[in-house]
C-alpha atoms as one frame of an Amber mdcrd trajectory, in Angstrom:
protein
   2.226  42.031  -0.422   2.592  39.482  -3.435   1.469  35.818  -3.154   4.058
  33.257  -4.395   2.592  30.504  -6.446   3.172  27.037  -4.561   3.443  23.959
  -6.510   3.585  20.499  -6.399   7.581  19.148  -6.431   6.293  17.590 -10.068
   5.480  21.103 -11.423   8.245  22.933 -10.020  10.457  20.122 -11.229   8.958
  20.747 -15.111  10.185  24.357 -14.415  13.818  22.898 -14.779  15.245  22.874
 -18.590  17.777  20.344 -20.416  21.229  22.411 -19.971  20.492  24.321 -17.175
  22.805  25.077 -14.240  21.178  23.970 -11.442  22.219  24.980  -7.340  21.247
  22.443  -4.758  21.447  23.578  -1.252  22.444  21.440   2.029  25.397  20.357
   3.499  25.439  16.282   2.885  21.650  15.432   3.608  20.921  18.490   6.192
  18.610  20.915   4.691  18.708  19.448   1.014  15.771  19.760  -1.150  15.226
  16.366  -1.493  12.216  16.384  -2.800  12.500  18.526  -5.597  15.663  16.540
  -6.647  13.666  13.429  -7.094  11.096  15.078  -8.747  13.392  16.481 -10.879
  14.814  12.460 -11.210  11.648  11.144 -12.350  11.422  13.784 -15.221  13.711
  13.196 -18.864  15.753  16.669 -18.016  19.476  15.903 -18.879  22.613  17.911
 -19.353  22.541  19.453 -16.090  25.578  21.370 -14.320  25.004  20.536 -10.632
  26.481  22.497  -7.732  26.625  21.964  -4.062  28.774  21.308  -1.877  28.546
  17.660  -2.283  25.795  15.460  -4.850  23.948  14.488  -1.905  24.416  10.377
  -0.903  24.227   7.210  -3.139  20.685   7.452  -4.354  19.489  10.410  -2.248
  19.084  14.359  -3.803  21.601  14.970  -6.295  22.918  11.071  -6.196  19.731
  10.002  -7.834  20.232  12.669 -10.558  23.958  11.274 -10.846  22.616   7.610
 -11.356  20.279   8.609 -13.755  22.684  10.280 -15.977  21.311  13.707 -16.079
  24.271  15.339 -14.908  26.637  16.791 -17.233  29.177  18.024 -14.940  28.990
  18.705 -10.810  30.832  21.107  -8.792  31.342  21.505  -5.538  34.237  20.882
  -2.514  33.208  17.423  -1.423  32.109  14.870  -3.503  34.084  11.782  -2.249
  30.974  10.988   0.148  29.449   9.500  -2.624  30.307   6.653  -4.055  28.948
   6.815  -6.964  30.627  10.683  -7.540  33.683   9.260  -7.457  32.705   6.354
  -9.844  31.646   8.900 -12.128  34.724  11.092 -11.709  36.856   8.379 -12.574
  35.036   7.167 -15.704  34.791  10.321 -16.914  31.037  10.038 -17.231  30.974
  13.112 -15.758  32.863  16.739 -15.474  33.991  18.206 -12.158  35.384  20.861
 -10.527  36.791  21.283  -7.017  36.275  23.972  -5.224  37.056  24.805  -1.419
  33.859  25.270   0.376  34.133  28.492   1.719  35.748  30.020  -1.616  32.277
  28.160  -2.887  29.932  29.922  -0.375  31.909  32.839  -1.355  31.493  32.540
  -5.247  27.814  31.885  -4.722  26.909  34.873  -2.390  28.931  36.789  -5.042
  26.640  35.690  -7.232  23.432  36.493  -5.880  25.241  40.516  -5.056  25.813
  40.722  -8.410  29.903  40.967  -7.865  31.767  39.618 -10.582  34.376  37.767
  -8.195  36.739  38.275  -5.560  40.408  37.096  -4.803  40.737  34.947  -1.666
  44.286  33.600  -0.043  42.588  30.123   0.343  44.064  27.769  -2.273  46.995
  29.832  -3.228  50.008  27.948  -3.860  48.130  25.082  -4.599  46.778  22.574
  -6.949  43.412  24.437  -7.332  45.121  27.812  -7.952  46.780  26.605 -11.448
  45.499  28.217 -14.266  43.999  31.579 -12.161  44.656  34.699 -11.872  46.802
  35.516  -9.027  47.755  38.863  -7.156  49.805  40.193  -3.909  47.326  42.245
  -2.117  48.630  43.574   1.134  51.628  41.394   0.995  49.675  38.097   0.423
  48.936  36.020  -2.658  45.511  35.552  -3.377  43.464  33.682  -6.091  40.541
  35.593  -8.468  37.670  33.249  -8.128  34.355  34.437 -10.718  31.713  34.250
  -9.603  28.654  31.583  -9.608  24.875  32.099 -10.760  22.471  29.652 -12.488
  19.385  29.371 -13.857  17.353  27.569 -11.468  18.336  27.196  -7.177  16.570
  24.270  -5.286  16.785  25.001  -1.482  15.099  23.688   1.464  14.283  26.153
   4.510  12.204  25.191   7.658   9.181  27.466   7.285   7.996  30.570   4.857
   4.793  32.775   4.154   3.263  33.065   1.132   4.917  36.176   0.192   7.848
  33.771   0.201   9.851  35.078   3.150  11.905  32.305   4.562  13.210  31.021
   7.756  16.017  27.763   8.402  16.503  25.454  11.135  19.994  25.149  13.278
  22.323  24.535  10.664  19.880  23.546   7.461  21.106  27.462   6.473  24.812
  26.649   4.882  24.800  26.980   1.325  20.967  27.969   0.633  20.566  31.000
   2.388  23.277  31.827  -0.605  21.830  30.178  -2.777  18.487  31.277  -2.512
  19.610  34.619  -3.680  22.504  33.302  -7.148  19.638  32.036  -9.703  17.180
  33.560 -12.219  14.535  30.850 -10.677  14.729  30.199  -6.634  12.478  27.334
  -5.792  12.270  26.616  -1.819  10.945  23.353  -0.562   9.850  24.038   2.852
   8.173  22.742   5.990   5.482  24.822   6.929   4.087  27.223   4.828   2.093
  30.200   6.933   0.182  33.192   6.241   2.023  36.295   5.763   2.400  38.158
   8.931   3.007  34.827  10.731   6.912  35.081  10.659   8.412  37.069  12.824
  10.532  39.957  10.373  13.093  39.501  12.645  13.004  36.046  12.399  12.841
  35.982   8.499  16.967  34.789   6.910  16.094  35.431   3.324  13.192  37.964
   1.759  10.226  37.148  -0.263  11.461  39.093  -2.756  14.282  36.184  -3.555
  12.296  33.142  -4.534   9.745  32.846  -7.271   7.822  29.259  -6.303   7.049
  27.537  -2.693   6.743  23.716  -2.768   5.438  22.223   0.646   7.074  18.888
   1.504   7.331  16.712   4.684  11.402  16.041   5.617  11.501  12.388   7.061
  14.612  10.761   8.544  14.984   8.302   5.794  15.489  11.502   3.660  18.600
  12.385   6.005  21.274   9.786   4.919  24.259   9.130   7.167  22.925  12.062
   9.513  19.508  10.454  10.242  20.961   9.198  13.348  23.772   9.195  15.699
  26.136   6.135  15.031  27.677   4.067  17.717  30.670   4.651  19.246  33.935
   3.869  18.128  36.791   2.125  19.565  39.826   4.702  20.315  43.588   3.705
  20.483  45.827   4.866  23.340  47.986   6.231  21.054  45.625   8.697  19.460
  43.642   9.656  22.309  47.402  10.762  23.895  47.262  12.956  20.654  44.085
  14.766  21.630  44.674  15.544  24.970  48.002  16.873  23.940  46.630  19.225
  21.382  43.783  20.188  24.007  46.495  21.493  26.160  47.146  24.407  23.388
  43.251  25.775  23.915  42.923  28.658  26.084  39.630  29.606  27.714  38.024
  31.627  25.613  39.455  30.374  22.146  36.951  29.549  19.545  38.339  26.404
  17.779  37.463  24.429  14.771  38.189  20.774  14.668  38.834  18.496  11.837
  37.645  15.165  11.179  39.801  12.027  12.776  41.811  11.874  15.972  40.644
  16.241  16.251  37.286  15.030  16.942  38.337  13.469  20.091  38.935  16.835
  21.328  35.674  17.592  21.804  35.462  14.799  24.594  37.893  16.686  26.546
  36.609  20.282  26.860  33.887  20.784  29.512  31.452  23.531  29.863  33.550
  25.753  32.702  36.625  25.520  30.742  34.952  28.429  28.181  36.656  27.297
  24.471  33.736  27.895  21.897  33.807  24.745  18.968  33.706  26.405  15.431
  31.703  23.859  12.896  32.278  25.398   9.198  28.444  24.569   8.042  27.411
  27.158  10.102  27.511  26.856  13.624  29.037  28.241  16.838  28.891  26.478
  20.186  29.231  22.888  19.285  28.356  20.155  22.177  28.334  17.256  22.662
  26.505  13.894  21.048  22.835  14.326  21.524  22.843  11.820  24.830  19.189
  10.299  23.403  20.793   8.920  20.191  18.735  11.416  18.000  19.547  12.501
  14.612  19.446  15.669  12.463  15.452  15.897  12.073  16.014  17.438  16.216
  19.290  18.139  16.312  22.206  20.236  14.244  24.983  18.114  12.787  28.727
  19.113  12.578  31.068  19.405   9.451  31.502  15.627  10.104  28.058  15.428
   9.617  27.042  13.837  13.235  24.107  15.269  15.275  25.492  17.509  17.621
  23.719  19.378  20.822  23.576  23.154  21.249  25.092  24.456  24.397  23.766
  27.779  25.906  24.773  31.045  23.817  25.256  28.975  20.812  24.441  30.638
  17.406  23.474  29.674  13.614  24.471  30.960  10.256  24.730  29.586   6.701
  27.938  28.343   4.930  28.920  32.250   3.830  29.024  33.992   7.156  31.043
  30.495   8.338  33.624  31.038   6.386  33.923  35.003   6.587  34.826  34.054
  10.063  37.652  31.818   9.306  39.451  33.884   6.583  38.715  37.039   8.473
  40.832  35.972  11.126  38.223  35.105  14.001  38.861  31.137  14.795  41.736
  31.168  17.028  43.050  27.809  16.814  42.320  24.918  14.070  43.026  21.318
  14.813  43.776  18.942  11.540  44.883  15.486  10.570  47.179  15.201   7.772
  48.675  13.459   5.149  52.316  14.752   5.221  54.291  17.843   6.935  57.383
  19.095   6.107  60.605  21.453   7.058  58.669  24.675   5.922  55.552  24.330
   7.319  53.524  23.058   4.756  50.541  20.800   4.873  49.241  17.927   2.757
  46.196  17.053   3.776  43.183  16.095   1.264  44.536  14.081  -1.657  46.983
  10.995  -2.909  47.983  10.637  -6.404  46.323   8.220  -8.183  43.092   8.984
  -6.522  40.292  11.393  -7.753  40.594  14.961  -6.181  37.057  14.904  -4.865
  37.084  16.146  -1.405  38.853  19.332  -0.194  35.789  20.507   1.369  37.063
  23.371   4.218  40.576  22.261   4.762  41.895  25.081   2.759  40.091  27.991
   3.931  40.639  26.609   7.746  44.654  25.996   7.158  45.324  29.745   5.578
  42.810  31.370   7.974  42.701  30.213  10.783  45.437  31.919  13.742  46.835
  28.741  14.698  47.162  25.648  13.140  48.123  22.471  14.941  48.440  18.926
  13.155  47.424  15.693  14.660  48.795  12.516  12.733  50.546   9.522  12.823
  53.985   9.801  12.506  54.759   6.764  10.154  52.560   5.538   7.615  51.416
   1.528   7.885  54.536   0.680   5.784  56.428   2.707   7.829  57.040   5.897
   5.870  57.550   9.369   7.691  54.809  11.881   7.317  57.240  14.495   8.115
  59.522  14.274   5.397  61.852  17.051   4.065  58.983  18.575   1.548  55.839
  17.800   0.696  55.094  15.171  -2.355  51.401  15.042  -1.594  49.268  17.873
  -3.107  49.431  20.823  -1.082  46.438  22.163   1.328  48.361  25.534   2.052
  51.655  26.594   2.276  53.776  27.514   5.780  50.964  27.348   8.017  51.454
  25.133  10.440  52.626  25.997  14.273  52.527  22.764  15.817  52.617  19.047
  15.065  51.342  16.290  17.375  52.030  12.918  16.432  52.086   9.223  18.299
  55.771   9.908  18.672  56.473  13.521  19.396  55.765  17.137  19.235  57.307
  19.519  17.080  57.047  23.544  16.426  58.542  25.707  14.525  60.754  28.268
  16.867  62.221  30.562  14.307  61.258  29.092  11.177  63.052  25.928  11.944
  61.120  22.048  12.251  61.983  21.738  15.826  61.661  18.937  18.325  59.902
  20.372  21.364  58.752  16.828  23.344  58.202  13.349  23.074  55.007  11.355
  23.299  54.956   8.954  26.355  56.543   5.729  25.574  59.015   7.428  22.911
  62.211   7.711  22.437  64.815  10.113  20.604  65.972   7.254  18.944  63.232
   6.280  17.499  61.621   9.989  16.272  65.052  10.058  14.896  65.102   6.369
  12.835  61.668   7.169  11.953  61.545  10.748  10.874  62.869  11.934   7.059
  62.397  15.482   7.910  65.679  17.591   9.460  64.869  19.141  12.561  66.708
  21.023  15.596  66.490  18.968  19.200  68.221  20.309  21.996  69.632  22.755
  20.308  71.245  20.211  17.785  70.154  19.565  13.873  68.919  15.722  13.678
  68.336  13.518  10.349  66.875   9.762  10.345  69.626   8.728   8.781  71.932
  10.081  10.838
């Protein structure tokens, strides 16, 4: 059995060149190499293309690389939780692209099979589709994505031997188990490193014969950013909290649901154990429960896309970012919740950008919206200034196209029986009158067609 040479984070950080194209595992600050990416901070490397799903937090992994100027360009599917990405975005001080996470799991397990792409119906019809290829296969449009590899992969696993076989903790898989296996030099900081034989081979999520260099290095929480702990709770309107419980009443027992940041996240406080619905979390796991009731953070506990420690419940299960996202485009999440931007007469959904504002953070929306079977949409029906979110079509850029099945707002319900925006019920404390004064979309109610300005 070979011996993989372990290192110091200093020596494996010399192993990275000016130019390179460097993968950085973890999903915000849970199971990032940290230490390797301030190794790699304190050396004069520059030129780097980064990729991740996000350049870690202001000053933390990948952010210190950003402050220091050694990144040439970053890609990835959510950069707006940094600060400082967005600051460089803007400037132009450094390149970008956005991808959607799952089509970047995707490209990156690609990768490391040695498949020269794939075409995927996530992002079709939208922003991030111009300038692809695109095809009908089996009467759907899809977009050709290449692709990824690069020359050097930091990831950060739990424990390995020293033939290199690896092994993650709850969800610290999501994007390095992919990783680990898309670049001509895989580097894994880990935990615990054991003799071989000490891992279970059942046990073990990515063979020896994938990684090239061991680094042993402690994970503390003030490595773990936002996640490190749970944060206190947050006041909750009436109004939004109606929205919840009226979008709860769509789960059956049984579905397995994924829930999006904002007033879907209150959704979660609803379902109890008996009830049976399974909570989908896109960075890899399935059985989401509750807040960990002892305040802990994500050195004891898994976090959610959201990125808040979560608790297991019984039959739960773990996978990386890849497998997560197989699930949703293949069909097996029964019923997405959202927030959006702006709806419209045909079903569309705007959901993760406004002009004028760098388009930094689509992280899973898309895959979620064209996969998932059912998609319902929790927002606010007016904006602050008053302006309908359901408006006639879309002006925002698009998240997918005729998709959606229901919309919840403050003020009313609304489905779409035979193709058509229809009024199905009001929210308590609304009236007709004023879904129709504040409402720029046409839609059927009572069997009649209604305007705002009507």
């Amino acid at each position: 059995m070979k011996q993989v040479p372990i290192l110091t984070p200093d020596e494996a950080a010399a192993l990275v060149k000016s130019g390179d194209t460097l993968l950085g595992g973890g999903f915000g600050m849970t199971g990032n190499p940290v230490h390797l990416l301030h190794a790699l901070a304190q050396t004069s490397t520059k030129d780097l293309t980064f990729i991740g799903n996000n350049v870690g937090e202001p000053g933390l992994g990948g952010g210190r690389l950003l402050l220091n100027g050694q990144l040439r360009k970053m890609v990835g599917s959510f950069f707006t939780s940094n600060p400082d990405a967005v600051k460089a975005a803007q400037s132009g001080a450094v390149a970008y692209e956005l991808l959607p996470q799952g089509t970047l799991a995707e490209a990156i397990r690609a990768g490391g099979a040695g498949i020269g792409g794939f075409f995927t119906p996530t992002s079709a019809g939208t922003m991030l589709a111009e300038g692809r290829e695109t095809r009908m296969l089996n009467g759907v449009e899809q977009v050709f994505i290449p692709a990824i590899r690069a020359n050097v992969a930091f990831v950060r696993a739990w424990r390995a031997d020293t033939a290199g076989n690896l092994t993650y903790r709850m969800t610290e898989q999501n994007f390095n188990r992919a990783m680990a296996t898309a670049a001509d030099l895989v580097i894994a900081e880990v935990e615990e490193i054991v003799p071989v034989g000490a891992l279970d081979p059942n046990q073990i999520h990515t063979p020896g014969c994938f990684v090239d260099y061991l680094v042993q290095a402690h994970m503390s929480a003030d490595m773990l950013g936002s996640s490190a702990s749970l944060g206190s709770a947050r006041k909750v309107s009436e109004a939004r909290m109606n929205m919840a419980r009226r979008a709860f009443q769509e789960l059956q027992p049984g579905d397995v649901v994924n829930l999006g940041v904002g007033i879907p996240t209150l959704v979660a406080d609803l379902i109890q154990p008996e009830q049976g619905i399974i909570l989908h979390t896109e960075n890899g796991m399935l059985g989401v429960g509750p807040p960990p009731a002892d305040g802990g953070g994500a050195m004891d506990y898994p976090v959610n896309a959201g990125k808040i420690p979560v608790t297991a419940l019984p039959g739960s299960s773990y996978f990386d970012s890849a497998d997560s996202f197989a699930m949703i485009r293949g069909g097996h999440i029964d019923v997405a919740i959202m927030g959006g931007l702006e709806v419209d007469e045909a079903g569309n959904l705007a959901n993760w950008a406004v002009p004028g504002k760098p388009l930094l953070g689509v992280g899973g929306a898309m895959d979620l919206a064209s996969g998932a079977k059912r998609l319902i949409i929790t927002l606010m029906h007016n904006d602050p200034d008053g302006t309908s979110k359901i408006v006639p079509a879309c002006t925002l850029p698009l998240t997918a196209e005729g998709v959606i099945d229901l919309i919840i707002t403050d003020l009313a319900v609304f489905g779409y029986p035979d193709g058509q925006l229809t009024l199905l019920e009001l929210m308590p404390g609304a009236t007709l009158a004023d879904v129709r004064a504040k409402t720029d979309a046409k839609f059927n109610s009572e069997g009649r067609s209604a305007r705002s300005e009507e």
